[in-house]
C-alpha positions as CSV (number, residue, x, y, z in Angstrom):
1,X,-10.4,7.0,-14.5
2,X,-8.0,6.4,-11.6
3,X,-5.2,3.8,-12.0
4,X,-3.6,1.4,-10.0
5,X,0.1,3.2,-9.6
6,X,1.6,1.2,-6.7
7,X,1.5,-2.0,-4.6
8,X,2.6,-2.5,-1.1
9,X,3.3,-5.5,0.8
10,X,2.3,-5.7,4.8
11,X,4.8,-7.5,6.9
12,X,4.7,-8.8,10.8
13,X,8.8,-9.5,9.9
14,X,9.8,-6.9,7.2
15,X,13.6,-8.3,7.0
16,X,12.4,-12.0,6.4
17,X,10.2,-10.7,4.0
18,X,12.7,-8.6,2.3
19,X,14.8,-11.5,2.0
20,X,12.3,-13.6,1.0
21,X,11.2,-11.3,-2.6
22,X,15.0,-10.7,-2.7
23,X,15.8,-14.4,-3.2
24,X,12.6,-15.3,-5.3
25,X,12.6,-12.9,-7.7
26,X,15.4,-10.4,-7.2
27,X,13.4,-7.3,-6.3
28,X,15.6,-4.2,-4.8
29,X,14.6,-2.7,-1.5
30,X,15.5,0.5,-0.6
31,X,14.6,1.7,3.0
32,X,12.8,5.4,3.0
33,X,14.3,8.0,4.5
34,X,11.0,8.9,6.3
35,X,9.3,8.8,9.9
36,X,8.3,5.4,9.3
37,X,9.5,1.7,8.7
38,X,9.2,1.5,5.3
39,X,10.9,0.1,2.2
40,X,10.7,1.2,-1.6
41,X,10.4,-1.4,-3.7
42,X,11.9,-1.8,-7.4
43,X,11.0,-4.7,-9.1
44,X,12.4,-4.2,-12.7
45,X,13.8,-1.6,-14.9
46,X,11.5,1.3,-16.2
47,X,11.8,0.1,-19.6
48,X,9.6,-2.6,-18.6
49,X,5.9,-2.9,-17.9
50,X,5.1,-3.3,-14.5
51,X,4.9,-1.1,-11.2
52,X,6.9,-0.8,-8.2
53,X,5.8,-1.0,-4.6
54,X,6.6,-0.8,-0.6
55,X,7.0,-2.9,2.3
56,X,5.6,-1.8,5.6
57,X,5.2,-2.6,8.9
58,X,1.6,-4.4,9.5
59,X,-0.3,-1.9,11.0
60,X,-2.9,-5.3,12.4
61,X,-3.3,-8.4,13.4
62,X,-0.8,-11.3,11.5
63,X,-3.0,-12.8,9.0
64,X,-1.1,-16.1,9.3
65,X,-3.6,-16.5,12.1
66,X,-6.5,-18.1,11.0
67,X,-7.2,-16.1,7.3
68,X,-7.5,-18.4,4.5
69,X,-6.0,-15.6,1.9
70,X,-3.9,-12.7,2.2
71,X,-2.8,-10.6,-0.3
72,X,-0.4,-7.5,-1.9
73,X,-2.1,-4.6,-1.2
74,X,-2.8,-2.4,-4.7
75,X,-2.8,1.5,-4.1
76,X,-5.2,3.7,-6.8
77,X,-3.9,7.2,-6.9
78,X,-6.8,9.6,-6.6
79,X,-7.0,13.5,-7.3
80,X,-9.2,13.6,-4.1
81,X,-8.9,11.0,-1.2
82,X,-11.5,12.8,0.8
83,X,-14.0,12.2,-2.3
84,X,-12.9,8.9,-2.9
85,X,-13.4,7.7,0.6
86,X,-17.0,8.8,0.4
87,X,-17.4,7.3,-3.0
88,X,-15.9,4.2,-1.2
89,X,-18.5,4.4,1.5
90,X,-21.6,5.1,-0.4
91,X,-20.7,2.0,-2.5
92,X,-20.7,-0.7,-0.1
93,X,-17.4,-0.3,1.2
94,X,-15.6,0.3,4.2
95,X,-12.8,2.5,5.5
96,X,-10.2,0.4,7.3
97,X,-7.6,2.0,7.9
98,X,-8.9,6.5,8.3
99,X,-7.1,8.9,5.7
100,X,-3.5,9.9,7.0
101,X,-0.8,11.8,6.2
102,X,3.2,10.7,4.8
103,X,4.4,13.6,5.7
104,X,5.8,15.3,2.0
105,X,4.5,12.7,-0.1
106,X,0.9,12.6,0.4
107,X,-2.7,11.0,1.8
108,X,-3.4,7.6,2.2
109,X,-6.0,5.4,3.5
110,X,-6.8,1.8,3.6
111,X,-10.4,0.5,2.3
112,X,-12.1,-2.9,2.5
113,X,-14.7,-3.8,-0.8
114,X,-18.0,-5.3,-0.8
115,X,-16.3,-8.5,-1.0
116,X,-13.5,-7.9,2.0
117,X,-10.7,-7.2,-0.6
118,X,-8.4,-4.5,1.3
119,X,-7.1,-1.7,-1.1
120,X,-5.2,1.5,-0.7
121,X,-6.5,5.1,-2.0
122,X,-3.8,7.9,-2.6
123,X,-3.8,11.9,-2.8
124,X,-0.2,13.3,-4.0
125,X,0.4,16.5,-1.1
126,X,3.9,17.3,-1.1
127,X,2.4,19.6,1.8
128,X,0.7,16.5,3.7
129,X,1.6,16.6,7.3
């Protein structure tokens, strides 16, 4: 059984955004020191239950524009992204965004389900590239 282990947040204006969970619910953001805008995200102490996240870049068009409901993006760690995208595909769904690497940390792609909710698979690969 694979478990939700991350959330990420999709932003036209990451800084405004930032700000914006800073203020409302005083969440840390801590920008990654990687090849890519991107921002961990703590939102409580470890002793706690709950999961962290990351704020990106939006890698498509600014929902704001028309979509009735937008939403945090959940990431399911996987022990095989290339099985889970076909799992994802023979079930009705849809690859969005094509399996790619973050370079030392692992695989990641973006899938849509049967009923349009957009979702994130992960492979740990310390070797992705």
């Amino acid at each position: 059984m694979s478990r939700i282990t991350h959330f990420e947040i999709h932003a036209s204006d990451p800084e405004k955004t930032i700000h914006f969970y800073e203020q409302v619910f005083g969440w840390q953001f801590t920008k990654w020191d990687g090849p890519m805008d991107y921002w961990m995200i703590v939102t409580g102490p470890d002793s706690e239950p709950g999961i962290n996240g990351g704020l990106t870049r939006r890698m498509g068009p600014d929902p704001m524009a028309g979509q009735p409901v937008n939403s945090h993006v959940g990431t399911v760690r996987t022990e095989s992204i290339d099985a889970a995208v076909t799992k994802v595909q023979q079930s009705g769904g849809v690859i969005e965004v094509p399996k790619m690497a973050i370079p030392g940390v692992g695989w990641l792609a973006y899938a849509k389900d049967p009923a349009g909710n957009i979702f994130g698979i992960y492979q740990h690969d310390e070797q992705a590239k």
